[in-house]
C-alpha positions as CSV (number, residue, x, y, z in Angstrom):
1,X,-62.3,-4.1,33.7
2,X,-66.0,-5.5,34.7
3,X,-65.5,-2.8,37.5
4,X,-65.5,0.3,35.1
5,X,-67.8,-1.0,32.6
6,X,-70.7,-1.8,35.1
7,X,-69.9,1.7,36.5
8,X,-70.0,3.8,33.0
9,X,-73.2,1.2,32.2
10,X,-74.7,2.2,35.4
11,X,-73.9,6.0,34.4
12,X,-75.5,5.8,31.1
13,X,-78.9,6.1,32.2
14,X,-77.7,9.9,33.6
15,X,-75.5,10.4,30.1
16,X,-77.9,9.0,27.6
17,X,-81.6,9.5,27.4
18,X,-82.1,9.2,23.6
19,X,-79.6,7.8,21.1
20,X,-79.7,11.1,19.4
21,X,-77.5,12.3,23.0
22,X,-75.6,9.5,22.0
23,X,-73.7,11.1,19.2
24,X,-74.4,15.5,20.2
25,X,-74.9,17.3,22.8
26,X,-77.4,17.0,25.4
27,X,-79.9,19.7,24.3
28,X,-81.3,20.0,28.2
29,X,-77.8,21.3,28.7
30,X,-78.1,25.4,29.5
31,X,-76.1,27.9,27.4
32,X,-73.6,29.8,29.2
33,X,-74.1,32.9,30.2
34,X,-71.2,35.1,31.8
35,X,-71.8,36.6,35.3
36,X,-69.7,39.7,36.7
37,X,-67.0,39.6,39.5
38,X,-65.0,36.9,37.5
39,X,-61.7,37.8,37.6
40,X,-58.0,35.7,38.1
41,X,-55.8,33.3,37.3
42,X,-56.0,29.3,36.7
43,X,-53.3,27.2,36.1
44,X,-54.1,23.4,34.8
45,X,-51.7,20.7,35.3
46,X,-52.3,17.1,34.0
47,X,-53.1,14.5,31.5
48,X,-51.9,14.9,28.1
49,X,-55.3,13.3,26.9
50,X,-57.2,16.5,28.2
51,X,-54.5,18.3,27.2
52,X,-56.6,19.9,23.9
53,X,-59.6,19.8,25.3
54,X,-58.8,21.8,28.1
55,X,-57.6,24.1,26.2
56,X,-60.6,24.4,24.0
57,X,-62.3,24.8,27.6
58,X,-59.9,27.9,28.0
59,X,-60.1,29.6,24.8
60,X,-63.9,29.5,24.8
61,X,-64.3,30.7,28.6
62,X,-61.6,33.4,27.5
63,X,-63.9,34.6,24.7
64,X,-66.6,35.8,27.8
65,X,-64.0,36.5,30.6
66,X,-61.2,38.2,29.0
67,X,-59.4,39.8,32.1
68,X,-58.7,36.1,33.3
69,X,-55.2,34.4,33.0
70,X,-55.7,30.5,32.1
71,X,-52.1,28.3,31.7
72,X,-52.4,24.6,31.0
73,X,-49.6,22.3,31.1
74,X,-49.9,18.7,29.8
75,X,-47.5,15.8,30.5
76,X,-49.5,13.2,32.1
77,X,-52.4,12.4,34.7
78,X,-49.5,11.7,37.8
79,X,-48.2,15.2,37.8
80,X,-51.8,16.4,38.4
81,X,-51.9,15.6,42.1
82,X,-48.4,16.4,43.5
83,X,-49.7,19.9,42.2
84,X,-52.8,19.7,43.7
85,X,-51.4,19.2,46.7
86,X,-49.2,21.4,46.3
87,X,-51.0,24.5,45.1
88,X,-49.6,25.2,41.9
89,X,-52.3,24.0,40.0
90,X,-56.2,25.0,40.4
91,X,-57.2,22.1,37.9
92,X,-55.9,18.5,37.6
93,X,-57.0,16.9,34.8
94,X,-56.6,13.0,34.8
95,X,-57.3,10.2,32.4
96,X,-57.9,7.8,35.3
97,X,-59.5,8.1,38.5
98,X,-56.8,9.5,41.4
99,X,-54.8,6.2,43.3
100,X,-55.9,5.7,46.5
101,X,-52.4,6.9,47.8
102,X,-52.8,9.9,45.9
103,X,-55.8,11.0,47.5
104,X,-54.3,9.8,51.3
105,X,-51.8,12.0,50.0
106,X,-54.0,14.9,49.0
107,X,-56.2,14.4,52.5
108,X,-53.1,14.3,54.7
109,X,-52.3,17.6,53.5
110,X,-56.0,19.1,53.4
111,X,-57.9,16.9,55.7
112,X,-60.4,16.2,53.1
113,X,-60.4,14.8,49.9
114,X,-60.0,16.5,46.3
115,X,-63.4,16.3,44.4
116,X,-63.7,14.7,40.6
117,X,-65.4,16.2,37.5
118,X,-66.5,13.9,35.1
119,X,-65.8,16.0,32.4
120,X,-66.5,13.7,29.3
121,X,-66.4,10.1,27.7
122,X,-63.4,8.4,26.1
123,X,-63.0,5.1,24.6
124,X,-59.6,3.9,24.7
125,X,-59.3,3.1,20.8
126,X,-56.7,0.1,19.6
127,X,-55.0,2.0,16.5
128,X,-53.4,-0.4,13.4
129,X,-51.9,1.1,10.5
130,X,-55.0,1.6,7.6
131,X,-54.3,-1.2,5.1
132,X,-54.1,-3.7,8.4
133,X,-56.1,-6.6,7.5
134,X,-56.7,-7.4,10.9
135,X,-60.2,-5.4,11.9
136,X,-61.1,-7.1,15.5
137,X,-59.4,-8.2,18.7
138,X,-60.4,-10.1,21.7
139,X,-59.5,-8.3,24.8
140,X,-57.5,-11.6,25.6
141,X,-55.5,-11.2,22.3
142,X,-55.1,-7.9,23.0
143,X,-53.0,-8.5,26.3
144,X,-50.7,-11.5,24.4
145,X,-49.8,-8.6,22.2
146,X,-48.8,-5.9,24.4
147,X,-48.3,-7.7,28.2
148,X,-45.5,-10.5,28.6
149,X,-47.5,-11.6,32.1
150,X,-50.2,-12.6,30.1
151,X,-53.1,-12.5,32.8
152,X,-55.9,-12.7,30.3
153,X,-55.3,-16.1,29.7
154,X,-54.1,-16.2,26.1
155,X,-51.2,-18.9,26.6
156,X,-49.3,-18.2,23.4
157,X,-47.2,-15.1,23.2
158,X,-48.2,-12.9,19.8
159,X,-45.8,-11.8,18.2
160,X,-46.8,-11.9,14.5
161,X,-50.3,-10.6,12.8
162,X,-50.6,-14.3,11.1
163,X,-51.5,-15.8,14.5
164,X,-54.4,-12.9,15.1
165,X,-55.8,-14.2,11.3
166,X,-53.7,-11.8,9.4
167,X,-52.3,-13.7,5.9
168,X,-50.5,-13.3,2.6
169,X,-47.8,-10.9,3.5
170,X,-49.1,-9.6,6.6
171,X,-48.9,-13.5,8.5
172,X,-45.1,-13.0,8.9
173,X,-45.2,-9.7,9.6
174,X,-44.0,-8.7,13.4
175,X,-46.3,-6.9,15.5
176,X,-44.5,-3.4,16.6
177,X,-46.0,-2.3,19.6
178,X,-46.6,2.1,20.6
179,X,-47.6,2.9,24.0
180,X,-47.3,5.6,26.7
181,X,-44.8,6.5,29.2
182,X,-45.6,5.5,32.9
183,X,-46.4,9.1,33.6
184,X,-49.4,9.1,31.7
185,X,-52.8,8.1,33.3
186,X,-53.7,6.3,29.6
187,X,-50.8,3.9,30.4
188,X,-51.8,3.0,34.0
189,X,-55.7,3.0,32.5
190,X,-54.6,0.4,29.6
191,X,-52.6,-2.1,32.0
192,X,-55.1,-2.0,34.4
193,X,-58.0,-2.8,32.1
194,X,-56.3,-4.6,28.5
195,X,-53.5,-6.3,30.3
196,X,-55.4,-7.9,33.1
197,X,-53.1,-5.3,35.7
198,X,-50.4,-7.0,33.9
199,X,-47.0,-5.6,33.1
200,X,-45.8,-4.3,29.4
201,X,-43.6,-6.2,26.9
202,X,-40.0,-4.1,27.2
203,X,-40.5,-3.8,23.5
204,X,-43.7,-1.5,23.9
205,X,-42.4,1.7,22.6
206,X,-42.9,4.8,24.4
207,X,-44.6,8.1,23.8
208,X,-44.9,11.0,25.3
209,X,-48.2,11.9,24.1
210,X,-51.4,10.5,22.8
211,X,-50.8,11.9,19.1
212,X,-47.7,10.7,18.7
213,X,-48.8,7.0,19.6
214,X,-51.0,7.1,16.6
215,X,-48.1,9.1,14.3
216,X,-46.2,5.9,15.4
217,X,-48.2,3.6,14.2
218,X,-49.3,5.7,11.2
219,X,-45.7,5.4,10.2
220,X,-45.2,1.5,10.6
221,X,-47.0,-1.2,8.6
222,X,-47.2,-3.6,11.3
223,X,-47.2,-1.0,14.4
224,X,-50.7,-0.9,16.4
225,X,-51.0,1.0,19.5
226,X,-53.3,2.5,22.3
227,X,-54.4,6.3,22.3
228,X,-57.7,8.4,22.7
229,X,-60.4,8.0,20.6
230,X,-60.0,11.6,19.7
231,X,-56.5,11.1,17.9
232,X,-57.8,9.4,14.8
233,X,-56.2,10.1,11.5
234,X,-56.3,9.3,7.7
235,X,-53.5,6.6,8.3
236,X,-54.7,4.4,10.9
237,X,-57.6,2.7,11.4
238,X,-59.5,1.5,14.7
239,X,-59.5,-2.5,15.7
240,X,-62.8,-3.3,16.9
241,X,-62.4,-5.1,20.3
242,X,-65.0,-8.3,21.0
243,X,-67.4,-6.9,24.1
244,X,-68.6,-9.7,26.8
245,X,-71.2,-11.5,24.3
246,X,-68.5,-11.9,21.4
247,X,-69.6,-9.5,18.9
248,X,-66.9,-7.3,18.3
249,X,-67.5,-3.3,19.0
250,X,-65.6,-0.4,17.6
251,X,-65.0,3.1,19.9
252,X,-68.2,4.9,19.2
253,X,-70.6,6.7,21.7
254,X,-73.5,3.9,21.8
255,X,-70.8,1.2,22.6
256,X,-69.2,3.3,24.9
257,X,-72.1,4.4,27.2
258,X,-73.9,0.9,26.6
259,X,-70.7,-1.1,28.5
260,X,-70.0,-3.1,24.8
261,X,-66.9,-1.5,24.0
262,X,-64.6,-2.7,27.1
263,X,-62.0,0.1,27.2
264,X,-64.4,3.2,28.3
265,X,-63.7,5.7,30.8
266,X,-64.3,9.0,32.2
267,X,-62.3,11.7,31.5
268,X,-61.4,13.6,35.5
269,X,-61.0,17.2,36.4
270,X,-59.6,16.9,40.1
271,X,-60.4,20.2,42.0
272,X,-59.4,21.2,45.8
273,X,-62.7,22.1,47.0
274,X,-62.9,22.7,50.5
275,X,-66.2,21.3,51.9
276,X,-67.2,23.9,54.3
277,X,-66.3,26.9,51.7
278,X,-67.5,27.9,48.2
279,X,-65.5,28.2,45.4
280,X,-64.1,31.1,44.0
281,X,-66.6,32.6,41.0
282,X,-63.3,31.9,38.5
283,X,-62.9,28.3,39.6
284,X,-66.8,28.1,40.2
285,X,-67.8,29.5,36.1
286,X,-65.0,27.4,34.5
287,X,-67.0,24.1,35.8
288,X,-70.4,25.8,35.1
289,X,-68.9,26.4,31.5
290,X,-67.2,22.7,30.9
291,X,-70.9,21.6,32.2
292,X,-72.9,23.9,29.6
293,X,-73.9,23.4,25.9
294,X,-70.8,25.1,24.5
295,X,-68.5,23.3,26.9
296,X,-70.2,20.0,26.2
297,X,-69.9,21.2,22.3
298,X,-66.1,21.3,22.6
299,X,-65.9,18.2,24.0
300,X,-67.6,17.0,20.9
301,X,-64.9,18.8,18.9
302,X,-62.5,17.4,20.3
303,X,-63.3,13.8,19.3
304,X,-64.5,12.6,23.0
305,X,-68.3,11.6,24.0
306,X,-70.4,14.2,26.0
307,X,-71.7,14.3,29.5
308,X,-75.7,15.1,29.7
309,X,-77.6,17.4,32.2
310,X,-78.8,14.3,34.4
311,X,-74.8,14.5,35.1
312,X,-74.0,17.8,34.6
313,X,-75.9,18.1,37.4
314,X,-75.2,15.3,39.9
315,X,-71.5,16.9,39.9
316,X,-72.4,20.4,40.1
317,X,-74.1,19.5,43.3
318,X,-70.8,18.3,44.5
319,X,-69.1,21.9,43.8
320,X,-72.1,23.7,45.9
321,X,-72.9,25.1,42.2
322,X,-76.7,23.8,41.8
């Protein structure tokens, strides 16, 4: 957890340079503007957090390149690098960084590794049902909910919303727990980080996507559960989670950049990108386009937290595209 924090803390001085950023898009970020010769196919395979986003990504690169062919298929940040590997897919988008096996994997076959896009911010939001009296967690109380390892340190099991400060009718209530399959980077991203590396309660419910998570809990008084920050509705609300100095932080940009809110993390594109060629223009516009203002608008859309130019730029440079 300190691990990723630090890191996105370190990276906020190239995401954030006023707190107006903080909330919009960077406004050093240029407009896109198409070029010719862009012509092709692109297939996406990968996290279902991305999954909308990507295809916001697609529907707005469509609107200048209309010749091109663009299929994304969502069903969880582990099916993007088997196809990676194995060339069915031009994009893998993952809501975790790859495993280390996954990119021995990737190497073997390649001799050289796939290259990441940082495409946007997430915070990983706690979701409780909206007349939940309960409005802030410690990441410790947290884990005694959803892990039966308990690594945080919490000794007592919890069970019931009474021992998290919850009374009247709520104190007896049970705690009903919505989560992710194991297929799904969010999963592996939430046990490494909120249950300590830890391993899920067998009563965690499983989902197959992000929205459904939160339709879970929507529909169950005492349900809480884990999805993007993105997936917000009417009927749940967010549990604020206590950062490192106590003070309890809720899912917003500021928190997120800053390192206060503890579940942050990059959104990934994974691309094959052979070191000693260029990218093809199709593949080579689509990541000038997620890294201009109108890309960087979508991502707002969409409910995530935006990249700036500072970067924009640093990963561009990795792509041969600066």
């Amino acid at each position: 957890m300190k691990k990723f924090s630090a890191a996105l803390a370190v990276a906020a001085g190239l995401l954030v340079s006023t707190s107006a950023i903080a909330q919009g898009v960077d406004p050093n970020l240029p407009s896109y503007k198409p070029t010719s010769g862009v012509s092709g196919s692109l297939k996406s395979i990968g996290s279902d957090t991305l999954n909308n986003l990507m295809t916001l990504w697609a529907e707005g690169f469509l609107a200048q390149y209309p010749n091109v062919k663009i299929e994304i298929e969502g069903k969880g940040s582990s099916t993007a690098p088997p196809a990676l590997i194995a060339g069915t897919a031009q994009f893998g988008p993952m809501s975790r960084p790859m495993k280390s096996k996954e990119i021995d994997d990737f190497e073997k076959k390649y001799g050289y590794k796939p290259t990441p896009i940082r495409s946007a911010v997430d915070a990983l939001a706690v979701y409780a049902h909206k007349d939940n009296p309960v409005n802030c967690l410690s990441m410790q109380q947290i884990d005694a909910i959803f892990s039966k390892t308990r690594k945080g340190g919490e000794s007592a099991d919890i069970t019931t919303w009474g021992q998290v400060g919850a009374t009247g009718e709520w104190a007896s209530m049970p705690i009903s727990l919505y989560g992710r399959n194991s297929a799904s980077g969010t999963y592996g991203y939430f046990k490494e980080v909120a249950l300590f590396d830890g391993d899920y309660k067998d009563s965690v419910k499983e989902q197959p996507g992000s929205s459904t998570v939160v339709q879970g809990v929507a529909s169950d008084k005492g349900g809480i559960g884990y999805s993007g920050v993105g997936y917000k509705t009417a009927d749940v609300k967010f549990i604020e989670i206590k950062g490192a100095d106590g003070k309890c932080y809720g899912p917003t940009a500021e928190n997120a950049y800053s390192g206060n809110f503890p579940i942050a993390r990059f959104l990934y594109i994974y691309v094959n990108k052979n070191p000693n060629q260029a990218l093809d223009p199709v593949r080579g516009e689509f990541i000038r386009y997620i890294y201009s203002k109108q890309g960087q608008e979508a991502v707002v859309k969409d409910g995530f937290f935006p990249v700036n130019q500072g970067l924009a730029a640093e990963d561009l440079k990795s792509f041969g595209l600066m």
